[in-house]
MARKE-751994 format. One line per field, with one value per residue (C-alpha): residue number from 1; residue in three letters; x, y, z. Coordinates in nm, 4 decimals. Layout:
# residues N
i: [NUM,...]
aa: [ALA,...]
xx: [X,...]
yy: [Y,...]
zz: [Z,...]
This chain:
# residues 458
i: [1,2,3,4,5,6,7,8,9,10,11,12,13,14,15,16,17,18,19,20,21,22,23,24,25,26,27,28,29,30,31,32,33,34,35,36,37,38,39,40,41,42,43,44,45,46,47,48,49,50,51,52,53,54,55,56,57,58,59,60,61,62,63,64,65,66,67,68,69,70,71,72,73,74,75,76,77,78,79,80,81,82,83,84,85,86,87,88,89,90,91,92,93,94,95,96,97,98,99,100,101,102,103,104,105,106,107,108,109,110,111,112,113,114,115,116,117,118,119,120,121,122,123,124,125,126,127,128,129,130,131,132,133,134,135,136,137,138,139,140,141,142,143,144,145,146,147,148,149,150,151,152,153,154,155,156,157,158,159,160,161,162,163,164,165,166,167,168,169,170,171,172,173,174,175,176,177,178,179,180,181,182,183,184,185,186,187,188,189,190,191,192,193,194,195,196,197,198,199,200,201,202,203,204,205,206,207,208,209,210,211,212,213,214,215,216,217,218,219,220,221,222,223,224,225,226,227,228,229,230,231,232,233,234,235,236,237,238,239,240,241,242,243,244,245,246,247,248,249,250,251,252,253,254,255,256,257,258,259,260,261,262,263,264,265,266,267,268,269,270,271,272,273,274,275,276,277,278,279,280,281,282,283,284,285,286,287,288,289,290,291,292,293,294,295,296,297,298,299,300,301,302,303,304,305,306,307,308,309,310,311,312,313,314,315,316,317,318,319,320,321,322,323,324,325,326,327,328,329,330,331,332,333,334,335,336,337,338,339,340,341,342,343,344,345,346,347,348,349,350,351,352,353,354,355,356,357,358,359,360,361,362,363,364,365,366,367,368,369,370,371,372,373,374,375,376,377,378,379,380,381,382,383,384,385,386,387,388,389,390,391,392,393,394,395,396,397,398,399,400,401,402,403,404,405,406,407,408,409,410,411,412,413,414,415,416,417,418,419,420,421,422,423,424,425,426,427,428,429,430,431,432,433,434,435,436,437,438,439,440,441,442,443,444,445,446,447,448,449,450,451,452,453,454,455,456,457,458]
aa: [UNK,UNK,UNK,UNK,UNK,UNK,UNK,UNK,UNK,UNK,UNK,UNK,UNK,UNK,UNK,UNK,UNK,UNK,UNK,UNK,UNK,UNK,UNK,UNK,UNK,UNK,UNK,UNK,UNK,UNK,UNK,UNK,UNK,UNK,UNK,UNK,UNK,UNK,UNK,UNK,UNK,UNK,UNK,UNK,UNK,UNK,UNK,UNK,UNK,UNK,UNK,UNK,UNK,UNK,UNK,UNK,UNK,UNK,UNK,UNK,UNK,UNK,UNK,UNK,UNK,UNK,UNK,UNK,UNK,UNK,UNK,UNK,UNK,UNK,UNK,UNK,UNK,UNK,UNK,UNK,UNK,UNK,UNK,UNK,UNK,UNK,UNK,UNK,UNK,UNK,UNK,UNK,UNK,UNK,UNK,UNK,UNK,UNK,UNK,UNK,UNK,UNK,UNK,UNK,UNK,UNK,UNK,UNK,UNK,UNK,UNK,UNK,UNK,UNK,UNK,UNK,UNK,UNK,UNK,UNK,UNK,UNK,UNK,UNK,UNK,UNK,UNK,UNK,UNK,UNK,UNK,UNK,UNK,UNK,UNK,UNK,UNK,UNK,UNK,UNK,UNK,UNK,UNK,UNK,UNK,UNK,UNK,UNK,UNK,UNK,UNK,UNK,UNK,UNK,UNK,UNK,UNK,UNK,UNK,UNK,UNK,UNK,UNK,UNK,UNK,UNK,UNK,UNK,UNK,UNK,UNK,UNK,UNK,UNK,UNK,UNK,UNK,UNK,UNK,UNK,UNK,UNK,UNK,UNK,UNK,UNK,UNK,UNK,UNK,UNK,UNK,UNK,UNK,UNK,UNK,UNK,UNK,UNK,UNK,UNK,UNK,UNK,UNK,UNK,UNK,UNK,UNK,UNK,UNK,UNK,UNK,UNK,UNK,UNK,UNK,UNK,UNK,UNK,UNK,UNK,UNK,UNK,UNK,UNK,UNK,UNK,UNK,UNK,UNK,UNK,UNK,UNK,UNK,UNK,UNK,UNK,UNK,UNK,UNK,UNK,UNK,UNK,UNK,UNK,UNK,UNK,UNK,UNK,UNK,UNK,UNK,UNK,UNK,UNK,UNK,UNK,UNK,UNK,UNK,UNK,UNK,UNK,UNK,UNK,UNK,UNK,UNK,UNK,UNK,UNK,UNK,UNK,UNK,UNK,UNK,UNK,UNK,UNK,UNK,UNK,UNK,UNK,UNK,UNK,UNK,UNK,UNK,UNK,UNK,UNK,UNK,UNK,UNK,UNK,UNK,UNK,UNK,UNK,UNK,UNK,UNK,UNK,UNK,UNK,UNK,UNK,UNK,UNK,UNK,UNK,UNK,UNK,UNK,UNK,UNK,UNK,UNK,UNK,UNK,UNK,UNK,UNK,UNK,UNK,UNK,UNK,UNK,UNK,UNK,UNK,UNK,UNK,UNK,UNK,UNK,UNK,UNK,UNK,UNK,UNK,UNK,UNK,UNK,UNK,UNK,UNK,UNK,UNK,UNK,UNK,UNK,UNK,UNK,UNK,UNK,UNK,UNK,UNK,UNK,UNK,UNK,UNK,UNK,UNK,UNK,UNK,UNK,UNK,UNK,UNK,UNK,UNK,UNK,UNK,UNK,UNK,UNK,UNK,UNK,UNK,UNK,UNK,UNK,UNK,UNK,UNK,UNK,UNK,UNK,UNK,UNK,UNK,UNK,UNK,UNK,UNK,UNK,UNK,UNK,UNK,UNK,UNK,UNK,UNK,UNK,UNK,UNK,UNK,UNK,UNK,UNK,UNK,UNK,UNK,UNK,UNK,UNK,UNK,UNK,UNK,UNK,UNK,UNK,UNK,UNK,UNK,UNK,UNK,UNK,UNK,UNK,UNK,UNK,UNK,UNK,UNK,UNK,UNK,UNK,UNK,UNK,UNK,UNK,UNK,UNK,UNK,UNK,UNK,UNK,UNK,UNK,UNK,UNK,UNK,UNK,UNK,UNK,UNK]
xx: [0.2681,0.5116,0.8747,0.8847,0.7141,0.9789,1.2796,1.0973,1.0589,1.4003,1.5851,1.4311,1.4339,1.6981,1.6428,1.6210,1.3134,1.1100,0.8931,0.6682,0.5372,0.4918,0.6508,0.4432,0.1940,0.4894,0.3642,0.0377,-0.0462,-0.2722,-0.0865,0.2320,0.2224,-0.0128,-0.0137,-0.0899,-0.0445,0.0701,0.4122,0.5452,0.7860,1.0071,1.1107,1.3994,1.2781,1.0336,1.1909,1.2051,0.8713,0.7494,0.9201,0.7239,0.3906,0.5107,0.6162,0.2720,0.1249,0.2861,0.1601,-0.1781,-0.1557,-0.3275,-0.1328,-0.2124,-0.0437,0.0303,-0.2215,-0.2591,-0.1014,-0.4202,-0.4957,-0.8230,-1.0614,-0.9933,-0.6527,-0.4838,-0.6580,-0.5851,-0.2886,-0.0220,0.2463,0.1819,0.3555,0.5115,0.6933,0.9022,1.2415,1.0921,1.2430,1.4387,1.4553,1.5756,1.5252,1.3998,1.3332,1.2923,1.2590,0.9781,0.8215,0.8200,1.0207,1.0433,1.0113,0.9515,0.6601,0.8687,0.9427,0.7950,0.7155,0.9944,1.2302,1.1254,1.1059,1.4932,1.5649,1.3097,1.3968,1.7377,1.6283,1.4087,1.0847,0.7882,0.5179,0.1538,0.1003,-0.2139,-0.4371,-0.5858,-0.3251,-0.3042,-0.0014,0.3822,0.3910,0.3931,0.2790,0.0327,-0.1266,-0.1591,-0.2722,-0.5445,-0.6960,-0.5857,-0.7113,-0.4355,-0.3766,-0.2323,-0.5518,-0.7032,-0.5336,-0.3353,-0.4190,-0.6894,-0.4280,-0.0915,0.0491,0.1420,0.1990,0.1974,0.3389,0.1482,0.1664,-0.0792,-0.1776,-0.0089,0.3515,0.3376,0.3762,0.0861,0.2154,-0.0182,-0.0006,-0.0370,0.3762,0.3436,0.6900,0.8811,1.1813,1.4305,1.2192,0.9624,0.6664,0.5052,0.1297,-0.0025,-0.3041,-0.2273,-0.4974,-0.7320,-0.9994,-0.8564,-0.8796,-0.5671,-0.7917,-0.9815,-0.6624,-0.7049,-0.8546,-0.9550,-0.7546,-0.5342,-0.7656,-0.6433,-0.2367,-0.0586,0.1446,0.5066,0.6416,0.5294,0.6264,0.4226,0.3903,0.6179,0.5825,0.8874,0.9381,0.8603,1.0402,0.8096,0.6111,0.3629,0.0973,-0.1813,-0.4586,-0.8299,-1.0527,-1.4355,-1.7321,-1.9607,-1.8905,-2.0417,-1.8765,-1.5202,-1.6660,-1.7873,-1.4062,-1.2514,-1.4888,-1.3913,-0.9847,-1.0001,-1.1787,-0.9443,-0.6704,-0.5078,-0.3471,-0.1226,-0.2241,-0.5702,-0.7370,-1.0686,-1.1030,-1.2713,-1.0695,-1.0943,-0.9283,-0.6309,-0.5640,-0.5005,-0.3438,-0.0868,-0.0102,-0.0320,0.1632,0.0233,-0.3362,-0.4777,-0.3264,-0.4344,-0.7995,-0.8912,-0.6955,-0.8340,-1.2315,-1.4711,-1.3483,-1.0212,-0.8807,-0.4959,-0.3385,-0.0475,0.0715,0.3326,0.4453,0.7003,0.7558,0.5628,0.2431,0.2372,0.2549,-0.0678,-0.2439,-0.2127,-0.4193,-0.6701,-0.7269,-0.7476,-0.9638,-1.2024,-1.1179,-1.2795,-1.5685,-1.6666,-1.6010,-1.2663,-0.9927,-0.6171,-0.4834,-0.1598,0.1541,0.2618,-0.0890,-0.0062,0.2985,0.2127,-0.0988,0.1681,0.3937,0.1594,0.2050,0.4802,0.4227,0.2071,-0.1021,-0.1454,-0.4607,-0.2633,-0.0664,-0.4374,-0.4165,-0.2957,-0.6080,-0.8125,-0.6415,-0.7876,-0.9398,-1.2073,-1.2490,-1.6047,-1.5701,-1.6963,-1.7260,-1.9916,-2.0080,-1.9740,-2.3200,-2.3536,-2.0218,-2.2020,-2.4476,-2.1858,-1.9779,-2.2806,-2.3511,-1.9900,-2.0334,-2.3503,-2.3494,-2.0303,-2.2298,-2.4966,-2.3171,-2.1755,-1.7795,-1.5657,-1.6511,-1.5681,-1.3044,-1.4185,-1.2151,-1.3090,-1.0687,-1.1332,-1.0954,-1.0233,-1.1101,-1.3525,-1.5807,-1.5890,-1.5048,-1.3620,-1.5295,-1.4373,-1.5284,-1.2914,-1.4392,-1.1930,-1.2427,-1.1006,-1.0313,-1.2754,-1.5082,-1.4278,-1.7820,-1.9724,-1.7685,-1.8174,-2.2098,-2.1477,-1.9522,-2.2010,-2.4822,-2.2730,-2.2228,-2.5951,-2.6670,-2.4453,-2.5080,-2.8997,-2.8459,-2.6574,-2.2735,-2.0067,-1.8072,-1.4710,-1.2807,-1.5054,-1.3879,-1.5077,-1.7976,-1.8519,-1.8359,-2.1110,-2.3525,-2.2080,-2.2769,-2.6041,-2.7000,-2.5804,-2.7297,-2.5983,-2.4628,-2.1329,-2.1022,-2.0386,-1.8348,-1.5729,-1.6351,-1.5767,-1.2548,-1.1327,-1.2125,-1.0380,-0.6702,-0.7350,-0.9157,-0.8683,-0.9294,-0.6338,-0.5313,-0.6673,-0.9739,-1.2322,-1.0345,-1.2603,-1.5578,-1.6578,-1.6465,-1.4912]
yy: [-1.0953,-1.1545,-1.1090,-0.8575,-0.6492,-0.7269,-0.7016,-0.2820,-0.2233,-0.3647,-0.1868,0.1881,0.0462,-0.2139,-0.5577,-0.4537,-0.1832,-0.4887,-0.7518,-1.0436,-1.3537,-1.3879,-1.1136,-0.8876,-0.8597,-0.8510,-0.5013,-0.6409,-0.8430,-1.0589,-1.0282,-1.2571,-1.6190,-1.5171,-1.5013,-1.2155,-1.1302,-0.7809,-0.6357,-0.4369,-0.1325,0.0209,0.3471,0.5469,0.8922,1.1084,1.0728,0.6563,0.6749,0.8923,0.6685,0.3997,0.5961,0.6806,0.3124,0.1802,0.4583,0.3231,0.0026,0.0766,-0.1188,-0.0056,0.0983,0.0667,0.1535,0.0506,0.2915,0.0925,-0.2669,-0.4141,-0.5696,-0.3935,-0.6677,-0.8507,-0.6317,-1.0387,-1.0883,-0.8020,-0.7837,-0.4256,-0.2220,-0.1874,0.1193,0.0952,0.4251,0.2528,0.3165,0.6876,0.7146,1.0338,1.3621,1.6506,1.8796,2.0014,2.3793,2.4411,2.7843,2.8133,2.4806,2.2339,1.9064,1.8192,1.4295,1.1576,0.9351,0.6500,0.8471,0.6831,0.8447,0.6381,0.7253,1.0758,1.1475,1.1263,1.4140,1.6183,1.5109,1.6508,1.9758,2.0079,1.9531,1.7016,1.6212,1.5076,1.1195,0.9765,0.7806,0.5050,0.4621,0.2171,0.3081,0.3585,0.6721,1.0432,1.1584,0.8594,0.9382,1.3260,1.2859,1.0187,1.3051,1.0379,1.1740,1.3347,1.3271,1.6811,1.8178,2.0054,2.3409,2.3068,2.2809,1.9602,1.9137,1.8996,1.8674,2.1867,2.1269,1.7696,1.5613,1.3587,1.0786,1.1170,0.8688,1.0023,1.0114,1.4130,1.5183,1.7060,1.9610,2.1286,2.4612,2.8276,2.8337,2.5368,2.4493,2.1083,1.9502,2.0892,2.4200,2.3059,2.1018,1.9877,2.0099,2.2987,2.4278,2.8256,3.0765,2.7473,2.5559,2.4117,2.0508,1.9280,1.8618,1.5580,1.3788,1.3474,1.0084,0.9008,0.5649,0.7702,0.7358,1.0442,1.0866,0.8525,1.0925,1.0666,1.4071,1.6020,1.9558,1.8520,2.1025,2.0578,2.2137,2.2988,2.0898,2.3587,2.3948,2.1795,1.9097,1.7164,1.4541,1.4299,1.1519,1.1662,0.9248,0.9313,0.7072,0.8864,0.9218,1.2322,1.4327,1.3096,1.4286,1.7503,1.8249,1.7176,1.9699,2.2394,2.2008,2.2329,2.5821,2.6698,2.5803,2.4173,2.1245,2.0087,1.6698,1.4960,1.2098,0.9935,0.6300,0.3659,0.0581,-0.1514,0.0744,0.1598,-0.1504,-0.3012,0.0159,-0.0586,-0.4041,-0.7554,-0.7709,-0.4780,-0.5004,-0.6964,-0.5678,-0.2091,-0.3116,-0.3957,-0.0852,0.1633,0.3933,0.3141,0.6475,0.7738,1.0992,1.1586,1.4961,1.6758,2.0110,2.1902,2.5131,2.7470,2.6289,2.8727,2.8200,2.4434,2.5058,2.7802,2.5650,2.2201,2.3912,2.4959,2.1381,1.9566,2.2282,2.1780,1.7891,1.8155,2.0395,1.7430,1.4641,1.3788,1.2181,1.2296,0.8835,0.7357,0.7902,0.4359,0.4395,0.7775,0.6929,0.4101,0.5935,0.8918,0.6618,0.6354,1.0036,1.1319,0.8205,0.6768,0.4678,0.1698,-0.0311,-0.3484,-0.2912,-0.3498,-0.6757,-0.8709,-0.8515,-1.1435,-1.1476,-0.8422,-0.4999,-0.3257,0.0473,0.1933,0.5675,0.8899,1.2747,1.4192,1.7220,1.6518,1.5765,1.3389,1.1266,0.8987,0.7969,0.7733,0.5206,0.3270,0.2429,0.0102,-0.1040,-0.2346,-0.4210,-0.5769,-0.6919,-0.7936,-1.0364,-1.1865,-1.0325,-0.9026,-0.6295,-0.3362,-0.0424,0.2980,0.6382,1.0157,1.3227,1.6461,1.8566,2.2269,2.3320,2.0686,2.2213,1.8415,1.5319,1.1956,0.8983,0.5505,0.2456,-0.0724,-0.4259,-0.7173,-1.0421,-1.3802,-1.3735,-1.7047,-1.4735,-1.2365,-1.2335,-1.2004,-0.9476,-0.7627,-0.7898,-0.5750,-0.3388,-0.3369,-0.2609,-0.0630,0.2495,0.1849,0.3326,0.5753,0.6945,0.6871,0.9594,1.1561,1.1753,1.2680,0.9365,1.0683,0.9013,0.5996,0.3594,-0.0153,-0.1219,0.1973,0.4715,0.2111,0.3178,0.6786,0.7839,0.6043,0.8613,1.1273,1.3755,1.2190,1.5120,1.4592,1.1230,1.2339,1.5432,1.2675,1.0551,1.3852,1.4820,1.0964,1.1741,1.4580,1.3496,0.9700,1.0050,0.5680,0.4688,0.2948,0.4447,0.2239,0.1300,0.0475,0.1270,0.4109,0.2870,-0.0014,0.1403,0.4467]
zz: [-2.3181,-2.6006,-2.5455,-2.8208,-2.5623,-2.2928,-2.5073,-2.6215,-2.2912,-2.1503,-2.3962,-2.1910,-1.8510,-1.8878,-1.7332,-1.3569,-1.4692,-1.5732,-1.4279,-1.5829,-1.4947,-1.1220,-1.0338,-1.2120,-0.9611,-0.6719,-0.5256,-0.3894,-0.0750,-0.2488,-0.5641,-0.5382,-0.7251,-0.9598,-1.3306,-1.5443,-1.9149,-1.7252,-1.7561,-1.4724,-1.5602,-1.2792,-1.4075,-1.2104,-1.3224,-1.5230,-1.8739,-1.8382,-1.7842,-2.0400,-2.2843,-2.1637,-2.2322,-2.6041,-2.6369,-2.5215,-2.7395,-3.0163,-2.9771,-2.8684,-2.5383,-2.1929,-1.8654,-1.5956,-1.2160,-0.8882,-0.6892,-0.3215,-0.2049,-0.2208,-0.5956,-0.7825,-0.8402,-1.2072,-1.2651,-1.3321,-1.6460,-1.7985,-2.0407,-2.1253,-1.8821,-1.5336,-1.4264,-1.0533,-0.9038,-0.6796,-0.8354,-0.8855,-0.5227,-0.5596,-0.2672,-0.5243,-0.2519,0.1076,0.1409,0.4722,0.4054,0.1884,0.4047,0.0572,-0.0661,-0.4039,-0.4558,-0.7106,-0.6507,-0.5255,-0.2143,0.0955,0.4387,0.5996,0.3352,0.3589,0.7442,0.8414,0.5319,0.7172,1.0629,0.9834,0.8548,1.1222,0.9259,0.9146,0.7098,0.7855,0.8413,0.6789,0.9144,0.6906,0.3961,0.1081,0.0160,0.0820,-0.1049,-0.0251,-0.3343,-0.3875,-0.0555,-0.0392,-0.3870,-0.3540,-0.0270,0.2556,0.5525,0.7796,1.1141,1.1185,0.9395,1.1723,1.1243,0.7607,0.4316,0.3052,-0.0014,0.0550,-0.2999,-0.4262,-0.7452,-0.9368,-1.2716,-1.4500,-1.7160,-1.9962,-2.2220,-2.5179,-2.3531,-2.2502,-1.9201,-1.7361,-1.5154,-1.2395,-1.0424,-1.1339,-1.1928,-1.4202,-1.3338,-1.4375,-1.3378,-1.5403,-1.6504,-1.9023,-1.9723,-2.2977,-2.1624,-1.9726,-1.8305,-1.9372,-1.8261,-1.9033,-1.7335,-1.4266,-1.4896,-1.2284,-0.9385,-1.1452,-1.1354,-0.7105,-0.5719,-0.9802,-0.9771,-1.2496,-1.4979,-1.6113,-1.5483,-1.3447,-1.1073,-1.1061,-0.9325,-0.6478,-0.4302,-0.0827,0.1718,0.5041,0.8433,1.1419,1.4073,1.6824,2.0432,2.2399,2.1832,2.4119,2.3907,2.5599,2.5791,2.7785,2.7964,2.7896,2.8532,2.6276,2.2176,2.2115,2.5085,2.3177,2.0166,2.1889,2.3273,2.0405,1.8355,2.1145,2.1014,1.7516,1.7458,1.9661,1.7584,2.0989,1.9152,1.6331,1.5795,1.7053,1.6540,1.8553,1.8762,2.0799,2.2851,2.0016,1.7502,1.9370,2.0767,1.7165,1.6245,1.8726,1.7627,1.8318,2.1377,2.3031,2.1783,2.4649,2.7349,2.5929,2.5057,2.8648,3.0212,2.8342,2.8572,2.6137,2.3851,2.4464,2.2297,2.1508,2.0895,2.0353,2.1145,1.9424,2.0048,2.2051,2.5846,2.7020,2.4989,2.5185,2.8754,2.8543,2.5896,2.7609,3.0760,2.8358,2.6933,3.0242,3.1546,2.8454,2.8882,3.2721,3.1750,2.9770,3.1845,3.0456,3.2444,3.1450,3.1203,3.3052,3.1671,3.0385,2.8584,2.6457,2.6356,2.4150,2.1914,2.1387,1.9583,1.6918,1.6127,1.3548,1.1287,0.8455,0.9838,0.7063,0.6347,0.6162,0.9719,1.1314,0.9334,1.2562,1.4739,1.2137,0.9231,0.6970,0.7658,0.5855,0.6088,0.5985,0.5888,0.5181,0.6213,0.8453,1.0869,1.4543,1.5113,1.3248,1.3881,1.5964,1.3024,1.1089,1.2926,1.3913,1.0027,1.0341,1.3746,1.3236,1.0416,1.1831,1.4510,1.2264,1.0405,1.3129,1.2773,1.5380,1.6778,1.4812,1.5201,1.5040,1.4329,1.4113,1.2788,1.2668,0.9392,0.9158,1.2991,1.3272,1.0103,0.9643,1.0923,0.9177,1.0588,0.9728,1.0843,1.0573,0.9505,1.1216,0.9544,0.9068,0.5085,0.4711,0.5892,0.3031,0.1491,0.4897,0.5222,0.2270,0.2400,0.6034,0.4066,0.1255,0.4119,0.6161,0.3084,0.2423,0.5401,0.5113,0.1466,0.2655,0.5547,0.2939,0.4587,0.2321,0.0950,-0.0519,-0.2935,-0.4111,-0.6391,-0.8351,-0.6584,-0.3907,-0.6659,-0.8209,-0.5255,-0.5189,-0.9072,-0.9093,-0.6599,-0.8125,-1.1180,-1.4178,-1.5395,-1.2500,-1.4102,-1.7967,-1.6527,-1.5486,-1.9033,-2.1321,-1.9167,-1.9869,-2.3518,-2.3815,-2.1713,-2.3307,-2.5873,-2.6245,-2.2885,-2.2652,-1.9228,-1.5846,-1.7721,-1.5363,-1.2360,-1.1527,-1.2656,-1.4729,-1.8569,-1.7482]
């Protein structure tokens, strides 16, 4: 990239807001030490950065951003700004009151949980993230541990880079930082939910109001294990409807033993039942009290047994914080998540699909994980692929095999991108496919915005 480039660019950002060479590609695991004709841009807030869209405008380059620490396939060789919201790390505000904070998309859920902490709020912790970021993550439809009885989207309203250097602003109030926005969506077709999980092929996202929730009198976690998928499936199903819990989540030995980290992991693996399900409860003293009954009654009716104390002790920690991809990393060397949405009886065909073509190719034995959406109305199963990263391409081909199945019995895969939305849109009626290519036309009308991030020639 030439250094007339740099110099433009330093002269918005100033020398600390840019990044070339072998740092350009810092953000990623697999990213560091290599080169790229890719500059990276660091704006602090949303004006730095829409100069940077009018200056790449200008000069017709593309821009691309830093989405998830894990490098899309061919983004080295490609040359223009590389847009990375960590500097966009600013808490304007927490409203308790009205249950909302107002951040920048640099904001991380460690950065944000002490401002909530001490306003006696919280926020719900994604169970299979990619990235650092708050906004990123409720943004790109992360499942959430907290699901269950709130909201699927947490992002009320959104900001957006376009391609053309305005801002897109989302929500019915259409209301910007300081008061006023040069793109709207007035009394229009809603077009703001196409910018969710589309590898920002649309905006890039630099501003968010998320939803936050009151740390309540009480608290207690509970974990019960079970021999039998189903029957943990069945109760988890059951506490939901019954709106008995605050947080849940299901998972075999294998799964929460690397969940809980190299030094625990086998110790944990050979302690615990073959399924085990962790819950909290959240409530006044009174109702936690009435509701935990309720759950180990239901827990017993279906064979459940509580476990020891030192046991939940551990899984509970895991609550009230961000589950990464990469912190699962430690068990072989990489992780690869095989997921989708199903109702509950069909979770165990659904984890099967990853387990067995683990097993199949000869990999460790694979990690499986169920959430409930919305009262149990659905339920988030994914699979986790543990492999030495020689073994990346065996690996892959299980992966590859693994959402065959699952695309073939019809379960819901959110979120595809590269290679999976491949399989996904080939299945699908054409006409969902050039929806998504006239919306691109229309926000970027030159494709110049995370070209082929979504989809190849998208």
């Amino acid at each position: 990239m030439s250094t007339v480039l740099t110099d433009g660019l330093r002269e918005i950002l100033g020398s600390e807001g840019v990044r070339s060479g072998p740092e350009a590609l810092r953000p990623y695991i697999d990213g560091g030490g290599k080169s790229t004709g890719l500059i990276r841009v660091l704006p602090s807030d949303t004006d730095q950065a829409l100069e940077v869209m009018e200056f790449a405008a200008a000069k017709k380059l593309e821009v691309f951003s830093v989405r998830t620490r894990y490098m899309p396939d061919g983004l080295e060789k490609r040359s223009g700004i590389l847009i990375d919201p960590a500097r966009m790390d600013y808490i304007k505000n927490v409203d308790a009151r009205n249950m909302m904070a107002y951040i920048g998309a640099g904001v991380t859920f460690e950065k944000l949980q002490p401002h909530l902490e001490s306003a006696g709020m919280k926020a719900l912790m994604p169970a299979c993230a990619e990235s650092p970021y708050v906004v990123r993550s409720y943004i790109d439809r992360d499942i959430l541990i907290g699901a269950m009885a709130n909201r699927a989207y947490q992002l009320s309203i959104f900001h957006a880079l376009l391609a053309d250097g305005r801002l897109w602003v989302s929500g019915s109030q259409q209301m910007a930082e300081e008061g006023h926005a040069d793109f709207r969506e007035d009394q229009g077709p809603q077009l703001s939910p196409f910018f969710g999980a589309s590898e920002d092929i649309f905006g890039i996202p630099v501003y968010g109001v998320v939803y936050i929730y009151p740390a309540r009198e009480e608290r207690r976690v509970m974990a019960f294990g079970f021999n039998e998928l189903e029957k943990a499936v069945d109760f988890t199903y059951k506490v939901c409807r019954e709106d008995h819990c605050f947080e849940i989540a299901g998972a075999d030995a294998r799964f929460w033993s690397v969940m809980a980290g190299p030094e625990k992991a086998d110790g944990l693996l050979s302690s615990l039942p073959p399924w085990t399900v962790l819950l909290s409860i959240e409530h006044h003293r009174e109702l936690v009290e009435m509701q935990a009954g309720m759950v180990e009654s239901d827990a017993s009716s279906l064979g459940g047994k509580p476990l020891g104390e030192d046991v939940t002790s551990t899984l509970g920690s895991l609550l009230g914080k961000p589950w990464y991809r990469w912190d699962r990393d430690h068990h072989r060397g990489a992780t690869l998540p095989v997921s989708c949405y199903t109702f509950a009886e069909h979770v165990s065909g659904a984890l099967a699909a990853g387990t067995q073509a683990a097993a199949a190719s000869d990999l460790d034995p694979a990690g499986s994980l169920f959430v409930p959406v919305y009262f149990g109305g659905a339920f988030y199963c994914e699979s986790d692929i543990y492999f030495d990263p020689e073994n990346s391409e065996r690996a892959h081909g299980a992966w590859r095999s693994a959402y065959g199945v699952i695309l073939d019995n019809d379960f819901l895969v959110d979120k595809p991108k590269g290679e999976l939305a491949s399989m996904v849109f080939s299945r699908a009626k054409p006409s969902y496919l050039e929806m998504i290519k006239r919306v691109k036309r229309i926000l970027d009308p030159e494709g110049r915005l995370n070209p082929g991030q979504l989809l190849e020639g998208v």
